[in-house]
C-alpha positions in Angstrom: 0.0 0.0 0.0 1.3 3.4 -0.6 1.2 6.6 2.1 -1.6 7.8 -0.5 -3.9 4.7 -0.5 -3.2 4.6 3.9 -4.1 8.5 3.8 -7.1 7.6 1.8 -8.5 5.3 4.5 -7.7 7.9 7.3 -9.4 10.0 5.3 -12.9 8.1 4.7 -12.3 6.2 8.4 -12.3 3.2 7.1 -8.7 2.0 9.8 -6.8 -1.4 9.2 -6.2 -2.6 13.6 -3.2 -2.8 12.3 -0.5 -0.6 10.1 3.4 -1.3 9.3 5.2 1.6 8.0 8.4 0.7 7.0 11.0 3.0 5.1 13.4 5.8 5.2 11.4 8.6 4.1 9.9 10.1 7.9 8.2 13.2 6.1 5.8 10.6 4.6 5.7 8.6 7.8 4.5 11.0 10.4 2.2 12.3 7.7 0.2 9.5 7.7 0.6 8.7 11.4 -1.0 12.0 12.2 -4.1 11.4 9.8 -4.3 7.6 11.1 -4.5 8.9 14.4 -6.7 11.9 13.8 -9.1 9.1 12.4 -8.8 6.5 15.1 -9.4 8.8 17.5 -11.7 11.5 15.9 -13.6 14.1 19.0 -12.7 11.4 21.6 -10.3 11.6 24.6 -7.1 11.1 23.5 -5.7 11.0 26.9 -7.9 7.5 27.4 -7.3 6.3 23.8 -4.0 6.7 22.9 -0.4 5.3 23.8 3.4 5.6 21.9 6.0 3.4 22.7 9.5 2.5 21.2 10.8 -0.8 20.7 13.4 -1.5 23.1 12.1 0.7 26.2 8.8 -1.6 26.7 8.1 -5.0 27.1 6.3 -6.5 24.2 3.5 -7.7 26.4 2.6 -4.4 27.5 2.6 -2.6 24.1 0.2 -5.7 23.1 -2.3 -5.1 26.5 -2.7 -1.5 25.3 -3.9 -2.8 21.8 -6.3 -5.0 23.4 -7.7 -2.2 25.7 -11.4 -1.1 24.7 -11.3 2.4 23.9 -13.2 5.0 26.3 -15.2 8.0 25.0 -13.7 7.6 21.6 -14.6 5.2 18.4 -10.9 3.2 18.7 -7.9 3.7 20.4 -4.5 4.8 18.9 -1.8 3.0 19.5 2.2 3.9 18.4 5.1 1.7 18.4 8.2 3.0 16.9 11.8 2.0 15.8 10.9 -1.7 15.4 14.5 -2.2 14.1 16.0 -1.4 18.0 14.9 -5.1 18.2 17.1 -6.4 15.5 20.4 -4.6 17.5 19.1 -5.8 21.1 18.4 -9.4 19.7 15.0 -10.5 18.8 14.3 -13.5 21.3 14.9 -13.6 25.4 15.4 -17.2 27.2 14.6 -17.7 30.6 16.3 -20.8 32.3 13.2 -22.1 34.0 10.8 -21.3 30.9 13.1 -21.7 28.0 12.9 -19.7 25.1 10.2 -17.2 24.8 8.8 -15.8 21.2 10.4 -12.9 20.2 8.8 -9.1 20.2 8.4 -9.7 16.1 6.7 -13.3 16.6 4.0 -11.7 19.1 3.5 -8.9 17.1 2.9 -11.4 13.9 0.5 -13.2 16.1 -1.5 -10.4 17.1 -1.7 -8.9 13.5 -3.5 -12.4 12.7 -6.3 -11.7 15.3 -6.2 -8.1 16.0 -8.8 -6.1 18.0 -10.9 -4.1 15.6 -11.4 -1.5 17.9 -7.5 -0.5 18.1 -5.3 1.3 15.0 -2.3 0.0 15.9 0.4 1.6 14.2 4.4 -0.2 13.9 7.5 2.1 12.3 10.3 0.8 10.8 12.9 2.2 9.4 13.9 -1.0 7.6 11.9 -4.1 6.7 13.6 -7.2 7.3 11.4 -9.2 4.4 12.7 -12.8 6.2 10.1 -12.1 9.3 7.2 -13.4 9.3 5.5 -10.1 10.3 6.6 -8.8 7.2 5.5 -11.6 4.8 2.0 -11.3 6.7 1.9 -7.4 6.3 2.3 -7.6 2.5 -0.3 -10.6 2.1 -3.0 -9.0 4.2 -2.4 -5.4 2.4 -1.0 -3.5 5.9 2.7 -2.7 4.6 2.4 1.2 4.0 5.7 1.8 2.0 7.4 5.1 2.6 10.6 5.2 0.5 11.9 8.6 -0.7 10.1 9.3 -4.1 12.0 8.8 -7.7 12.2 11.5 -9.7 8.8 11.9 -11.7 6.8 11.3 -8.2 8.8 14.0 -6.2 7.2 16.3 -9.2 3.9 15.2 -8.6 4.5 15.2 -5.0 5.5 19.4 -5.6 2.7 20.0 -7.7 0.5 18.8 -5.0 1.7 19.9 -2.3 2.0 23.7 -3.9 -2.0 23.1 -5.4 -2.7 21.8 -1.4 -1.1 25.5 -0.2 -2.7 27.5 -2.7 -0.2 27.8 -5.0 0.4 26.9 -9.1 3.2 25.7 -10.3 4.7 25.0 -13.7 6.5 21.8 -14.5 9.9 23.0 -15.0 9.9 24.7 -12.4 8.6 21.7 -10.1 12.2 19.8 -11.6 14.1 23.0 -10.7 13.0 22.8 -7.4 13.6 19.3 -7.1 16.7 19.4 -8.0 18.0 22.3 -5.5 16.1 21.0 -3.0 16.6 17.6 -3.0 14.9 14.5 -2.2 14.4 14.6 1.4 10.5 15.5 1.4 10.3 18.0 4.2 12.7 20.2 3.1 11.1 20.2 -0.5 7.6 20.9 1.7 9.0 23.7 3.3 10.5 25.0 -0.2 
């Protein structure tokens, strides 16, 4: 799915429980975190509704006990779990001695994402997709992989001519390239151009 089609669902509130974001290009990424949340939540209570966390500084079982939390005062709760790749660099699975080994952060999430809680937009970042997980190979299948890669050439165009129509603003096509190619790729900065 691209940040378009994900924005699009935001936009008509029709929410996937669950959303994986993977890619380098944040502009994109927080762009359609905001409009996912703005939808999940709508004139509710964030304060009851909504939680962030980032892999690494929480346990896996408490990120999963806030997605399966009914939402209060609000029509589904919001919940944020960044930097999935912190996982990968702390190592994916914990053993116990008594228990033995326990499924890893990426195997609950998997299992979670195959029975989610409609009622929750649970929403995972990644900076990079590791395509041998079995979250991953689930996310494409079932359609929740939101890709958000920096733009080739002939979409960074469209992606000025947009934006500039979105502000107000017309633009010609040369000079969308000649701003593109001051600018550069990195979305925000061409935004702010």
């Amino acid at each position: 799915m691209t940040p378009d089609q994900a924005l699009s669902e935001a936009a008509q509130g029709k929410l996937r429980p669950v959303y994986l974001l993977a890619g380098a290009e944040h502009f994109l990424r927080d762009r359609v975190i905001a409009e996912l949340r703005k939808a999940a939540l709508g004139a509710g209570v964030a304060a009851f509704n909504e939680d962030k966390f980032t892999a690494g500084e929480n346990d896996i079982d408490r990120i999963l006990a806030a997605a399966r939390t009914v939402p209060m005062m609000a029509p589904a709760r919001f919940v944020l779990l960044r930097q999935l790749e912190r996982w990968d660099s702390a190592g994916e699975s914990t053993a116990s001695a008594k228990d033995g080994p326990t499924a890893s952060p990426y195997e609950k999430l998997a299992a979670y994402a195959a029975d989610p809680v409609p009622s929750t937009c649970l929403v995972l970042t990644t900076q990079k997709l590791d395509g041998r997980r079995k979250l991953s190979t689930q996310a494409k299948k079932d359609g929740f992989l939101v890709e958000c890669e920096p733009l080739g050439e002939a979409a960074l165009s469209r992606f000025i001519q947009s934006t500039c129509k979105a502000k107000g603003h017309r633009i010609d096509a040369a000079a969308c390239d000649l701003l593109a190619e001051f600018v550069g790729p990195e979305l925000a900065a061409v935004d702010d151009a």
